[in-house]
N, C-alpha and C positions, 0 to 999 in steps of 0.2 A: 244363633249365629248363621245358622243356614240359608235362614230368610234374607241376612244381607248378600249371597252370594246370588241368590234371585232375583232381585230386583232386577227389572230393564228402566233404562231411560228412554224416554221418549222416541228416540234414535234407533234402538232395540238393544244398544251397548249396557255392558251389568254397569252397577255403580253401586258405591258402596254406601254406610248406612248415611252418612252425612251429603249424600246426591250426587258426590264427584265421579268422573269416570273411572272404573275400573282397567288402567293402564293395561296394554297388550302389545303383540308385536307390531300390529298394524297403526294403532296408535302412536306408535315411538316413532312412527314415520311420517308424522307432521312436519310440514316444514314452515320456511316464511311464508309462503306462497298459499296455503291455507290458513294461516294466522292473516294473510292480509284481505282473504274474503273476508272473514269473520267481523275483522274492523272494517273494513272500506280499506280504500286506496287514497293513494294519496300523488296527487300527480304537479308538475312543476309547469309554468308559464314558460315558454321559449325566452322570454324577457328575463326571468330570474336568472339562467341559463348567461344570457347575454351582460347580465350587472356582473355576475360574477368575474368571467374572464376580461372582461373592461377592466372591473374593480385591481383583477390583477394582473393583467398587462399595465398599470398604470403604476406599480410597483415595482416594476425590473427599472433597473437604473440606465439612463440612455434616451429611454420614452421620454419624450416630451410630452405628447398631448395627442389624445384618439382624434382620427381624422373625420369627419365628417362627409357623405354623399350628397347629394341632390336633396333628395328627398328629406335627409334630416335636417340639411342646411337651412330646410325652408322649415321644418320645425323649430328649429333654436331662432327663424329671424320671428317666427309668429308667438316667440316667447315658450314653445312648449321645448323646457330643459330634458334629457335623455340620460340616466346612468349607463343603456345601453351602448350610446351613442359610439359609432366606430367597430361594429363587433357584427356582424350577421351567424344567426344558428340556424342548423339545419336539422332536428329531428329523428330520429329512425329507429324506437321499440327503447330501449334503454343506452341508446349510443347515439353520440350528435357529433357531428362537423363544425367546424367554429372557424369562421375569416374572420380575422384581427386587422384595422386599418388604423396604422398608425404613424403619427410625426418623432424623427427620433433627431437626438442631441446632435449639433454639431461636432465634429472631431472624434465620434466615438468607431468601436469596429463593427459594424452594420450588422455583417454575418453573424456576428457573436452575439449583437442585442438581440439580433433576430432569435437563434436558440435557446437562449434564454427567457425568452420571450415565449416562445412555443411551451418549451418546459413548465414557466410558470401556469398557467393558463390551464393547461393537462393539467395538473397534479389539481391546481386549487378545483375546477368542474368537477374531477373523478373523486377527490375527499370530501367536496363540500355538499353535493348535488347525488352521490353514489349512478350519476350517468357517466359513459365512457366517451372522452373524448376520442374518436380516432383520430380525427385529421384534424390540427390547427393551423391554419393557413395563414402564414404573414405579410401582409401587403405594406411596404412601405410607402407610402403618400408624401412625403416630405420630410427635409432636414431644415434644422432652425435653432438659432442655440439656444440654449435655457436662458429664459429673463432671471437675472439677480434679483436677492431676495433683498428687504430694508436693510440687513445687519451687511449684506455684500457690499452696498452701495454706499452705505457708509463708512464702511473702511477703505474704497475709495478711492471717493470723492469727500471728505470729510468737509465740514464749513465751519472752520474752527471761527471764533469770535462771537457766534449764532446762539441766543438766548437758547438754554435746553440742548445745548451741544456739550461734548462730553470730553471736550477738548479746552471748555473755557478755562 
């Protein structure tokens, strides 16, 4: 039994008889940070970054539709679609900056989509990504009401008489 207390690992650390390391103090102070050389890293596209808080600026109620710049206006007319679209990130070690450009509902309280908006955005980046949003900036681009959905417009505008109408 003494020979397993000798053994060194390649490292020069003891291990015991089945090769694992023999736990110490200095070993109990591994952290993530050493477990993430060990694996590799794993790092995120500023564009994932940017699906995300689109993804969820598009869920606060009020939004209409992410606004589009120059540059991407002339992507969407040359057919290249963007889940980004509307959203610029900024980068910096584990922390990003995120301007949100957005169209919001007729009749709603601007201020309030807007905080809301901020809100959502922060949380979904900071839980979904583990980066920190500092700063999300809300640029409002336009108001427009929400286009009615098929079920809105048919209650109406109903076309009673109309083969497949629900009114015959």
């Amino acid at each position: 039994m003494a020979d397993e207390k000798e053994k060194k690992s390649f490292s020069g650390k003891p291990v015991t008889g089945n090769g694992q390391a023999v736990p110490n103090q200095t070993d109990a102070k591994i952290s993530a940070d050493d477990e993430e050389e060990e694996l590799g890293y794993i790092e995120l596209a500023d564009d994932v970054i940017a699906i995300v808080a689109s993804l969820a600026a598009l869920d606060v109620p009020g939004v209409v539709s992410m606004s589009t710049g120059f540059r991407e206006g002339i992507s969407n007319f040359l057919g290249k679609k963007s889940l980004a679209k509307g959203v610029r990130v900024k980068v910096t070690g584990h922390s990003c900056r995120i301007a949100v450009y957005v169209t919001v509902e007729y009749g709603c309280n601007i201020p309030e989509v807007a905080m809301k908006l901020q809100k959502k955005v922060k949380s979904a980046v900071d839980e979904m990504t583990e980066y920190t949003a500092e700063y999300v900036d809300v640029h409002i681009e336009g108001v427009r009401r929400r286009e009615k959905s098929e079920l809105e417009i048919s209650f109406n505008d109903p076309e009673e008489g109309k083969p497949g109408s629900i009114f015959n």
